[in-house]
BALUM-534589 format. One record per atom (N, C-alpha, C): residue in three letters; atom name; x, y, z. Coordinates in steps of 0.001 Angstrom, whole numbers. Layout:
BALUM-534589
  res  atom        X        Y        Z
  ALA    CA        X        Y        Z
...
END
This chain:
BALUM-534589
  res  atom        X        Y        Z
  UNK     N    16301    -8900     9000
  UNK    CA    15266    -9913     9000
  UNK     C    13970    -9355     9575
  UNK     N    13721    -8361    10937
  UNK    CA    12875    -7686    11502
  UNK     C    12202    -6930    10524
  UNK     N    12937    -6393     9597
  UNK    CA    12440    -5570     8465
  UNK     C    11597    -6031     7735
  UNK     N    12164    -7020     7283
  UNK    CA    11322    -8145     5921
  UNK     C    10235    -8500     6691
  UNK     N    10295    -9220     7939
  UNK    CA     9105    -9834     8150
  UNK     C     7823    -8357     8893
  UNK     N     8439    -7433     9251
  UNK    CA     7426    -6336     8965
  UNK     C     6844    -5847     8402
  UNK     N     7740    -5772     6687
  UNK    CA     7416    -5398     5162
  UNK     C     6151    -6606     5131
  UNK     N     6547    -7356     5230
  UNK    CA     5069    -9049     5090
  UNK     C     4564    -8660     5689
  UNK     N     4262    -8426     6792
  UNK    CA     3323    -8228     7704
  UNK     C     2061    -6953     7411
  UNK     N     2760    -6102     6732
  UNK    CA     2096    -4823     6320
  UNK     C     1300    -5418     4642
  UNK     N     2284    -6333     4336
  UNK    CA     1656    -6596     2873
  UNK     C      128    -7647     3400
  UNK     N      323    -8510     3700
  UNK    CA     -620    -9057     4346
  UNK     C    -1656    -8699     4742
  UNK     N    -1526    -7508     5925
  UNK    CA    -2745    -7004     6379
  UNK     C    -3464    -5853     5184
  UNK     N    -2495    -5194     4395
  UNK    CA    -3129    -4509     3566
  UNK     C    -4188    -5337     2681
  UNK     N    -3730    -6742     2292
  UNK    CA    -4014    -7475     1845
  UNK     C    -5500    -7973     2406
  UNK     N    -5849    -8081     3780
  UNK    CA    -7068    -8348     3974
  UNK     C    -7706    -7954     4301
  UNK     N    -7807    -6030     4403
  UNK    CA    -8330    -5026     4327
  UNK     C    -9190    -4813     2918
  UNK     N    -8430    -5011     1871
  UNK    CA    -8598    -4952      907
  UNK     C    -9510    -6211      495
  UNK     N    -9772    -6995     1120
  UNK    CA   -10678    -8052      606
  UNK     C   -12091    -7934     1128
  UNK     N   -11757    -7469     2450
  UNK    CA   -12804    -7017     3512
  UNK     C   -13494    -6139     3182
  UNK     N   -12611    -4629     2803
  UNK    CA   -13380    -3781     2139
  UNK     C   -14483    -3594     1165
  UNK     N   -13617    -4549      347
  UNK    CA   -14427    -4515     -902
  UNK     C   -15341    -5900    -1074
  UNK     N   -15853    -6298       23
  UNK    CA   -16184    -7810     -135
  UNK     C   -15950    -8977     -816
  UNK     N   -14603    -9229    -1100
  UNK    CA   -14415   -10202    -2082
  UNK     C   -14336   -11569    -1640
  UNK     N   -14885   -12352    -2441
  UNK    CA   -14962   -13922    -2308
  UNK     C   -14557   -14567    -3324
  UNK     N   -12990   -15007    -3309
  UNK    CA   -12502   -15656    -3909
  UNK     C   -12634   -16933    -4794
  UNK     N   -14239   -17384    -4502
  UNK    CA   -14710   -18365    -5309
  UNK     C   -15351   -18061    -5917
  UNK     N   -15563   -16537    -6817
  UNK    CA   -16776   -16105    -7674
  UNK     C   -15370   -15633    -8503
  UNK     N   -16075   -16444    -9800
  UNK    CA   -15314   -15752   -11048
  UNK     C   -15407   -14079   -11166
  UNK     N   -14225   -13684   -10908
  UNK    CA   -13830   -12103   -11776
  UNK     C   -13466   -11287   -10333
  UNK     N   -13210   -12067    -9028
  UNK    CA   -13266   -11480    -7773
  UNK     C   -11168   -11170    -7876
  UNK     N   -10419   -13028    -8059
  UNK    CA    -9252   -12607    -7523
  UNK     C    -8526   -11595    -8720
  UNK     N    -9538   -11234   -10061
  UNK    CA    -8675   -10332   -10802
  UNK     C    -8769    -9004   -10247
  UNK     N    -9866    -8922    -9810
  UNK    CA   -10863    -7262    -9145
  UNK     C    -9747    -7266    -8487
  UNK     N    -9461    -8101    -7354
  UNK    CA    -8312    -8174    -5912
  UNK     C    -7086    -7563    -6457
  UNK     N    -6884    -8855    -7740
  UNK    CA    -4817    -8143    -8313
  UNK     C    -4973    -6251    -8815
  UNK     N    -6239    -6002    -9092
  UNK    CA    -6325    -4319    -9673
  UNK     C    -5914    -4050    -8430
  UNK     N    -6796    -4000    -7743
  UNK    CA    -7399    -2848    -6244
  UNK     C    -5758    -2960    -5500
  UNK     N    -5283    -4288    -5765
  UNK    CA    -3974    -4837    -4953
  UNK     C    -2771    -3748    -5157
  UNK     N    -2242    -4111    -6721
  UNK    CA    -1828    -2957    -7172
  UNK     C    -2181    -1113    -7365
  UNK     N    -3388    -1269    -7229
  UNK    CA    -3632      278    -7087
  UNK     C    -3279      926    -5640
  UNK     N    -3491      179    -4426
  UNK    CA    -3034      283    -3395
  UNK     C    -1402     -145    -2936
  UNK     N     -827     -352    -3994
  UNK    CA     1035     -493    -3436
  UNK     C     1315      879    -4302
  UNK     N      517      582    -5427
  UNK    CA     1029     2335    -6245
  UNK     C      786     3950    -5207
  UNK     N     -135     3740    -4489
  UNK    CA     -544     4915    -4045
  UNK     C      111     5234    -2640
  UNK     N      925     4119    -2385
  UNK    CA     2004     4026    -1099
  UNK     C     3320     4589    -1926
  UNK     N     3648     4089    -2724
  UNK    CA     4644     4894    -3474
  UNK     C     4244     6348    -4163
  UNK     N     3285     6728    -3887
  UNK    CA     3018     8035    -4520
  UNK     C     3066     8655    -3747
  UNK     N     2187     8266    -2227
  UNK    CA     2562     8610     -762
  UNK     C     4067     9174     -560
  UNK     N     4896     8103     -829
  UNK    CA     6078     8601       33
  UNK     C     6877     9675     -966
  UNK     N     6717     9469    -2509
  UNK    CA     7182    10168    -3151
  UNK     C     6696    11532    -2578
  UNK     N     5419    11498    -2642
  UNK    CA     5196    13286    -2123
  UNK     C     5235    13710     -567
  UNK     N     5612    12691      -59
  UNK    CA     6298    13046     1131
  UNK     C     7788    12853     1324
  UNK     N     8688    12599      652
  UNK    CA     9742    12713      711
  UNK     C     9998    14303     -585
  UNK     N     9374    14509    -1272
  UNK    CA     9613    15637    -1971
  UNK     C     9126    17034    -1088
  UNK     N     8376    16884       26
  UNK    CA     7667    17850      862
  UNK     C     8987    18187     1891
  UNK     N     9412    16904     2360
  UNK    CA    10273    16862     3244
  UNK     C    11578    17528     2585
  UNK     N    11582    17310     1727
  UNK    CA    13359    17877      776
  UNK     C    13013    19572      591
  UNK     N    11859    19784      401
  UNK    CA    11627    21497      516
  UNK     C    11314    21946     1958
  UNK     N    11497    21923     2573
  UNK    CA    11359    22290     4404
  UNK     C    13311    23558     4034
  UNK     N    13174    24337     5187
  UNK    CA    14285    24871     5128
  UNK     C    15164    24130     6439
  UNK     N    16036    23195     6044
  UNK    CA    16326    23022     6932
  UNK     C    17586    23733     7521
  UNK     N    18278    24997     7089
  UNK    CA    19190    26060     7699
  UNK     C    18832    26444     8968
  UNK     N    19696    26562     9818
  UNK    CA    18808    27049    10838
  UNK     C    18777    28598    10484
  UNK     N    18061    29125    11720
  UNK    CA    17114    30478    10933
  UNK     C    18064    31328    11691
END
């Protein structure tokens, strides 16, 4: 349960970073579609994140020497 509501918690704040950033005001036509792009471009690039950090991490030698 600690998990999930951390996972929210991170979605959330990414969430109003992302509004902040980019100044968006949700009562101007063409803002909450701009939001769903930028939204998704930023969960994709967390998964691209870990992909190339879990592929960095799998090439390390971990034998000891």
């Amino acid at each position: 349960m600690k998990i999930l509501m951390i996972f929210l918690m991170l979605l959330i704040l990414g969430s109003l970073l992302i509004i902040s950033n980019n100044n968006l005001v949700f009562y101007k036509p063409g803002n909450p579609e701009k939001f769903g792009c930028l939204w998704i471009k930023w969960i994709e690039k967390i998964f691209e994140n870990i992909r190339s950090l879990t592929g960095n991490v799998l090439k390390l030698n971990w034998g000891p020497e």
